[in-house]
C-alpha positions as CSV (number, residue, x, y, z in Angstrom):
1,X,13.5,-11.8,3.5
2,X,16.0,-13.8,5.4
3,X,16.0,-16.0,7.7
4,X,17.4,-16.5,11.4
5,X,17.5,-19.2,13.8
6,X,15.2,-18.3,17.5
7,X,17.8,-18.5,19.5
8,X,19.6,-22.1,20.3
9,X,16.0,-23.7,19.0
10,X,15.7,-25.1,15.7
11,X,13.0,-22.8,14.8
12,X,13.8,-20.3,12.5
13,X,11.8,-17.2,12.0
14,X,11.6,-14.0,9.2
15,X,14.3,-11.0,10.1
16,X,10.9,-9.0,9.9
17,X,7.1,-9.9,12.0
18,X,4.3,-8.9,11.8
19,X,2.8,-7.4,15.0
20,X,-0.8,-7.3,15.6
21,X,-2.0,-4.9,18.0
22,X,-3.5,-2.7,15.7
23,X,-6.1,-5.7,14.9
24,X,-9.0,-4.5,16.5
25,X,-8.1,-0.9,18.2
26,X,-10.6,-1.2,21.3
27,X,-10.0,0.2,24.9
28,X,-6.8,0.9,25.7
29,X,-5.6,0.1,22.5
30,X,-7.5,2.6,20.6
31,X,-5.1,4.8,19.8
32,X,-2.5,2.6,17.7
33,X,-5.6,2.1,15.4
34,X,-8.7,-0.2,14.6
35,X,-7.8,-2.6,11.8
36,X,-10.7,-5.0,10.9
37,X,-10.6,-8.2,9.6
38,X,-10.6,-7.6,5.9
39,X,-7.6,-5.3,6.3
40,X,-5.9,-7.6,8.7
41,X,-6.5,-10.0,6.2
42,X,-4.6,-7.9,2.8
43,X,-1.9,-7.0,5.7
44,X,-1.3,-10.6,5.7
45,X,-1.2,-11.2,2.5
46,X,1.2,-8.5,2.2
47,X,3.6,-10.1,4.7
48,X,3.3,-13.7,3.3
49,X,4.6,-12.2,-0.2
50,X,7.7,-10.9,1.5
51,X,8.7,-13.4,3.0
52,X,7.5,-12.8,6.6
53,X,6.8,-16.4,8.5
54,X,6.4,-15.2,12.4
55,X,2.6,-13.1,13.3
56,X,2.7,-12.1,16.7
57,X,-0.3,-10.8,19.3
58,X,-1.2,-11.5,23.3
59,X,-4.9,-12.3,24.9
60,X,-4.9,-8.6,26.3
61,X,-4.5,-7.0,22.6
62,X,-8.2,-5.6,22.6
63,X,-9.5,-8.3,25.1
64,X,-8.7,-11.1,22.2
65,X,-10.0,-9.8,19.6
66,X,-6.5,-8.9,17.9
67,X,-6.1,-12.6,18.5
68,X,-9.4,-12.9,16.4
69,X,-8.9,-11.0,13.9
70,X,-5.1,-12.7,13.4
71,X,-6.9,-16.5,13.1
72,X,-9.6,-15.3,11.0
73,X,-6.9,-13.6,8.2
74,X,-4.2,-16.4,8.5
75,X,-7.1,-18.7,7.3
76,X,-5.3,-21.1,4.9
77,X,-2.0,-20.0,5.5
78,X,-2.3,-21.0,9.3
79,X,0.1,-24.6,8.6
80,X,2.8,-22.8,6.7
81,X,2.8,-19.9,9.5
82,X,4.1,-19.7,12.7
83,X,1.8,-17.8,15.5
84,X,2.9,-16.3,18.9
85,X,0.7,-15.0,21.5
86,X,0.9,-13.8,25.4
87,X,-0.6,-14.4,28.6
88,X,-0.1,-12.8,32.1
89,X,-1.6,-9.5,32.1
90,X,-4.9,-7.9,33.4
91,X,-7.7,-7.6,32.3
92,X,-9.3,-10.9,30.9
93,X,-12.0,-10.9,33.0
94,X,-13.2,-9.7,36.5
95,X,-12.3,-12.2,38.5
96,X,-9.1,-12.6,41.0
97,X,-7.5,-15.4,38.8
98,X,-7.9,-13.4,35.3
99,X,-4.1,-12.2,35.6
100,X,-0.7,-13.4,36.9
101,X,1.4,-16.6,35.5
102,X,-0.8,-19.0,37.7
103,X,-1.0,-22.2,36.9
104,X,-4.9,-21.8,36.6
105,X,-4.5,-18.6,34.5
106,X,-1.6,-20.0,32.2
107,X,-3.6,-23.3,30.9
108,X,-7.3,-21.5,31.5
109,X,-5.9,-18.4,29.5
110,X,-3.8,-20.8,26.9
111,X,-7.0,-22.6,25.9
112,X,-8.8,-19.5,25.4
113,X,-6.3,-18.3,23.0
114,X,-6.5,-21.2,21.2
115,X,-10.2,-21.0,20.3
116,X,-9.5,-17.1,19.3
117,X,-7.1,-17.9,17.0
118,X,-9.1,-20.9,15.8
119,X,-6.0,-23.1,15.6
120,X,-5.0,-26.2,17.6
121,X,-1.8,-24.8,19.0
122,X,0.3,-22.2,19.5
123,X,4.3,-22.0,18.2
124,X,5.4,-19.7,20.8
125,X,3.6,-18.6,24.3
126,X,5.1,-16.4,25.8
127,X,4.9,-14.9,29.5
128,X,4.1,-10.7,28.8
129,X,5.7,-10.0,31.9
130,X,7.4,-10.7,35.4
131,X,4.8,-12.3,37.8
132,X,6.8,-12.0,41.4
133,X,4.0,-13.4,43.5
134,X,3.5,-16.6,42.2
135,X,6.9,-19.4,42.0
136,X,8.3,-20.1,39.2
137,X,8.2,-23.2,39.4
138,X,4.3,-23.1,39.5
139,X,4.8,-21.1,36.0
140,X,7.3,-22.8,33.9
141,X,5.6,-26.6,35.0
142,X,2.4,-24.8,33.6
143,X,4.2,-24.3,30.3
144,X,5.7,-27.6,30.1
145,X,2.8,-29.4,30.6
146,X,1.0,-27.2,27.6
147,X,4.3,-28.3,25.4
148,X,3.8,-32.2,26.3
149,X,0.1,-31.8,25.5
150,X,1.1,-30.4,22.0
151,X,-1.0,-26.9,22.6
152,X,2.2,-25.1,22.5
153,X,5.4,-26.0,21.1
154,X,7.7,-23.0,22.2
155,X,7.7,-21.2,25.2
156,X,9.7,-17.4,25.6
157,X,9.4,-15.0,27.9
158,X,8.6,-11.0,27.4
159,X,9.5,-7.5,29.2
160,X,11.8,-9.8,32.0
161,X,15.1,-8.2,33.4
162,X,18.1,-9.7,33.2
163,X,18.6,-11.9,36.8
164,X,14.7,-12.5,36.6
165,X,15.7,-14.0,33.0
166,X,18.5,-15.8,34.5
167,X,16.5,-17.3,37.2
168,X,14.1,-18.6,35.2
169,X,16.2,-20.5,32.8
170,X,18.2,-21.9,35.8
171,X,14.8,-22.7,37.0
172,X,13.7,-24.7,33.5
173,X,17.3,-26.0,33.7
174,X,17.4,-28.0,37.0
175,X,13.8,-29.2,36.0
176,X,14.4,-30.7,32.6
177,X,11.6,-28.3,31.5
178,X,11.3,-26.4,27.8
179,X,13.5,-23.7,28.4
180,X,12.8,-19.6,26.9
181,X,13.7,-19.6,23.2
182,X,13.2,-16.5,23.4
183,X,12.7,-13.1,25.3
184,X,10.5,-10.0,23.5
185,X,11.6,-6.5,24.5
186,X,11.4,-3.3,23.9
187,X,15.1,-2.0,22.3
188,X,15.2,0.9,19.5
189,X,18.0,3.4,18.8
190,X,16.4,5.6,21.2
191,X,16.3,3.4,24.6
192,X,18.9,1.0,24.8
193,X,18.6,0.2,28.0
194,X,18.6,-3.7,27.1
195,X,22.5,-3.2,26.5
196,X,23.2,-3.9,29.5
197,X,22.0,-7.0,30.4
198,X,19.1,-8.4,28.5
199,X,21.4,-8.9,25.3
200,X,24.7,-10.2,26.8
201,X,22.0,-12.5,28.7
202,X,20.5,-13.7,25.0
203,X,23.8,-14.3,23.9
204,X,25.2,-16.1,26.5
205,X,21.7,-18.3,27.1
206,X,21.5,-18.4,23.4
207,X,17.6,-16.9,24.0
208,X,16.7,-15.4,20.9
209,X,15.6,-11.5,21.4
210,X,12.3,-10.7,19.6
211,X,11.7,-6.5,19.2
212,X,8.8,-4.9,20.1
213,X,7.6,-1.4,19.2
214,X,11.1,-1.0,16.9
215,X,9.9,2.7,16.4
216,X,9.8,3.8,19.6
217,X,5.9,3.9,19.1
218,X,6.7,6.5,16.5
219,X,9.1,8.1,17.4
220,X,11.9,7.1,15.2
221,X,9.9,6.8,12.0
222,X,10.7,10.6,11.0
223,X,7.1,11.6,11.3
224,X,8.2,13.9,14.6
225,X,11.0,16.6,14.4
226,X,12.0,18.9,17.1
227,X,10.3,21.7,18.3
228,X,7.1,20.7,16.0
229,X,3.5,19.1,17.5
230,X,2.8,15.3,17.3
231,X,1.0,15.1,14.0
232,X,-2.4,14.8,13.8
233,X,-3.6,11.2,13.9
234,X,-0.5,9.4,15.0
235,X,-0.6,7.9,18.8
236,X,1.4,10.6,20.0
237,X,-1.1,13.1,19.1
238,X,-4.4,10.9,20.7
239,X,-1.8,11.0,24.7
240,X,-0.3,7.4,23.5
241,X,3.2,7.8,26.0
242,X,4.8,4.8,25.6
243,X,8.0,4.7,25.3
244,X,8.7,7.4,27.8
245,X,11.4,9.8,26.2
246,X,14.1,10.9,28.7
247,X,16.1,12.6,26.7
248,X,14.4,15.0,24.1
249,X,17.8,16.3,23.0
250,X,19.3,13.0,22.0
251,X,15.9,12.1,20.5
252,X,16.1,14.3,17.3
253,X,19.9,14.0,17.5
254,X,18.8,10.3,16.7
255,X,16.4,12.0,14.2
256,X,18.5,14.3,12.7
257,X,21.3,11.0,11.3
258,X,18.2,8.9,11.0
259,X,16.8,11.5,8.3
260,X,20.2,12.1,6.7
261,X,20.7,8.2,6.3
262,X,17.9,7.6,4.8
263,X,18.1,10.7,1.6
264,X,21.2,8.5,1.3
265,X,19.9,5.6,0.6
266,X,16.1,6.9,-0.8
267,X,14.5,5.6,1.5
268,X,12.5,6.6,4.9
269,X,14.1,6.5,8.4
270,X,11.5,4.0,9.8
271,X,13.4,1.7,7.8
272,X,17.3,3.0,8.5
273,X,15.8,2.0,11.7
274,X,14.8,-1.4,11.4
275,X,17.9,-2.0,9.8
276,X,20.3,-0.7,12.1
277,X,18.6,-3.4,14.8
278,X,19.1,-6.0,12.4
279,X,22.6,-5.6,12.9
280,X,22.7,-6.1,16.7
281,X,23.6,-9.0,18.7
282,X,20.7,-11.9,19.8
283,X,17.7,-10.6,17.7
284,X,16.4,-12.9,15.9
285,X,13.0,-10.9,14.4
286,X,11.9,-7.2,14.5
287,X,8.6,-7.2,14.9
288,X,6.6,-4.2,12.9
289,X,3.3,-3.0,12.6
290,X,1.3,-0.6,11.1
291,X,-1.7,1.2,10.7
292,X,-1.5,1.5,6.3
293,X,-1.0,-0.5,3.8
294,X,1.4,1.8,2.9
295,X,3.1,2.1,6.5
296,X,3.3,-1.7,6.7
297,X,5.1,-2.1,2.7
298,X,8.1,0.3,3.8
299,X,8.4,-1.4,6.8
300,X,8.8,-4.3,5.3
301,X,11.6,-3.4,2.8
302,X,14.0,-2.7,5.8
303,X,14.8,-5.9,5.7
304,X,16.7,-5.4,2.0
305,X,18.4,-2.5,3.3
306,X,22.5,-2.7,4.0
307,X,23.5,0.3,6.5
308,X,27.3,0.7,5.5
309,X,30.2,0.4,8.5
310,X,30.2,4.8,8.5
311,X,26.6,4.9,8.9
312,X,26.4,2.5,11.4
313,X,29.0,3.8,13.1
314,X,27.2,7.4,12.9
315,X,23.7,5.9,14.4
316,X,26.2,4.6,17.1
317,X,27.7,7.5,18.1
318,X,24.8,9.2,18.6
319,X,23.0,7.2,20.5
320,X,25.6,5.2,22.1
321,X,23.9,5.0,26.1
322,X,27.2,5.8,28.6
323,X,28.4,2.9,30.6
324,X,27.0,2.1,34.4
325,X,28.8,0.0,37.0
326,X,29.6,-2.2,36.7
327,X,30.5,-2.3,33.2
328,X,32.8,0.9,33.2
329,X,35.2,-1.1,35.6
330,X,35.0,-4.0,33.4
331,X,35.9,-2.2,30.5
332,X,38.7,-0.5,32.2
333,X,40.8,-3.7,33.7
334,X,39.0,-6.4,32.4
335,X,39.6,-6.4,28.8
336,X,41.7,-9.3,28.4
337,X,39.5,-11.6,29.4
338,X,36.1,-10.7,27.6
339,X,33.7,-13.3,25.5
340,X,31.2,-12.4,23.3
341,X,28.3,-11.6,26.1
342,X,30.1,-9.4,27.5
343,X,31.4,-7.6,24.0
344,X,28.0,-7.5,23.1
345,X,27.9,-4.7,24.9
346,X,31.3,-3.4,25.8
347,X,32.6,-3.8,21.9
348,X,31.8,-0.5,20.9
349,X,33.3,1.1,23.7
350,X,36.9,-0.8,23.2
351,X,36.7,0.4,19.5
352,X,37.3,4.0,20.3
């Protein structure tokens, strides 16, 4: 396992996580599986002997009991670990205030996550999505004042776009407030959307990009081929549609190199996968998760795996996402005057 620095913080966190919505498996959750707390706890173990240093979850993961679960595995290893959690969404409770980036939720729900996890603060809290009713300001001074009174010592954002990013580190900025060191999203070979923005953001802001769901929930772990069911048991097969897939076509075209890759190498496409984001700008962890013991170990040896220049270049061609305005104009006539957030996304394209 290596290591890499979370963002322009002095943190540094495992190329590989461990994600923990799995812990638990109730309500909506149910159908990415129901690991208790004994097998949360050998799934720990497991990660700790790689190498793995970063265990992520959120307050809405199975109404905290993913949360739960996490502090009660960690157990001893909770001082030589660092833990991230969420709060913003729905669902905490019934009551008008048990949602949103409020002030009153931020702190009220902040507290509760500490006494799930069973630890006296948090490394990283992060904000699971956009709130656009309630100021900023009101927000970020929340996390600030839960940094000065040691509950949390980073803050980092999740699921933002890229002005609503912007805003609020300009926001954290003018204040002298702890600004994002980091921003979790959703980016795999098969949506990369977060080309175009969130990544020339990260590098530019030097926010460090965290990767949820690196498999496309799935998708890109060579379990599904074309014109064959989702496989019993997997979330696909229990109506799990997240991420949505827009482009079937491209899909098991992404498949298809992802499969011959890996008989290259001997090893499985999930981890071609994981390695190939590895490789792109900002990210500074991929955060996996899985439903096995056995899922979980070949995730975890992605992070020894070297994808050469061809095969990079192969998994780039293929899923390569065409350029919108008004990056296609930029590329055209603006090439003499690009830095590194912009060639984040437009390098590829200049390479040709």
């Amino acid at each position: 396992m290596h290591y890499r620095q979370l963002g322009r913080s002095g943190l540094r966190v495992s190329a590989l996580s461990l994600g923990t919505m799995t812990f638990g498996g109730t309500g909506w959750a149910s159908p990415l599986g129901g690991t208790g707390v004994e097998d949360a706890r050998r799934q720990v173990e497991m990660c700790i002997e790689a190498g793995v240093n970063l265990f992520d979850t959120a307050d809405v993961y199975s109404t905290g009991l993913s949360e739960q679960i996490l502090g009660e595995a960690l157990g001893a290893h909770r001082d030589d670990v660092l833990v991230a959690t969420k709060v913003r969404m729905g669902g905490m409770g019934p009551g008008a205030n048990d949602a949103g980036s409020s002030r009153h939720h931020i702190v009220r729900g902040c507290e509760a996550s500490l006494r799930r996890l069973g630890t006296d603060w948090i490394d990283l809290y992060q904000l699971h999505e956009w709130d656009g009713q309630t100021p900023l300001e009101e927000t970020l001074a929340a996390l600030e004042h839960l940094v000065q009174s040691g509950k949390v010592r980073y803050v980092g954002a999740s699921n933002y776009t890229g002005w609503q990013l912007m805003k609020a580190l300009a926001v954290a900025d003018s204040a002298r407030w702890s600004r994002f060191a980091s921003h979790q999203i959703h980016y795999t070979l098969q949506a990369r959307d977060a080309e175009y923005e969130l990544l020339p953001a990260s590098v530019d802001q030097g926010v460090g990009v965290l990767v949820w769901s690196p498999l496309a929930g799935g998708l890109l772990s060579g379990k599904y081929r074309r014109d064959e069911a989702a496989p019993e048991g997997t979330r696909r097969f229990a109506g799990w549609d997240e991420p949505p897939v827009r482009d079937e076509d491209q899909l098991y075209a992404i498949v298809d190199v992802l499969l011959e890759v890996a008989e290259a190498h001997g090893v499985s496409a999930a981890q071609v996968s994981l390695a190939w984001l590895l490789t792109r700008p900002a990210v500074s962890s991929v955060i996996v998760g899985a439903r096995t013991d056995e899922q979980l170990a070949d995730n975890l040896r992605a992070a020894e795996l070297v994808l050469t220049d061809d095969e990079l270049d192969r998994l780039e061609q293929v899923s390569r996402p065409p350029l919108i305005y008004p990056h296609w104009h930029q590329a055209a006539t603006s090439t003499d005057r690009l830095g590194p957030a912009d060639l984040a996304l437009l390098r590829p394209f200049l390479q040709r």
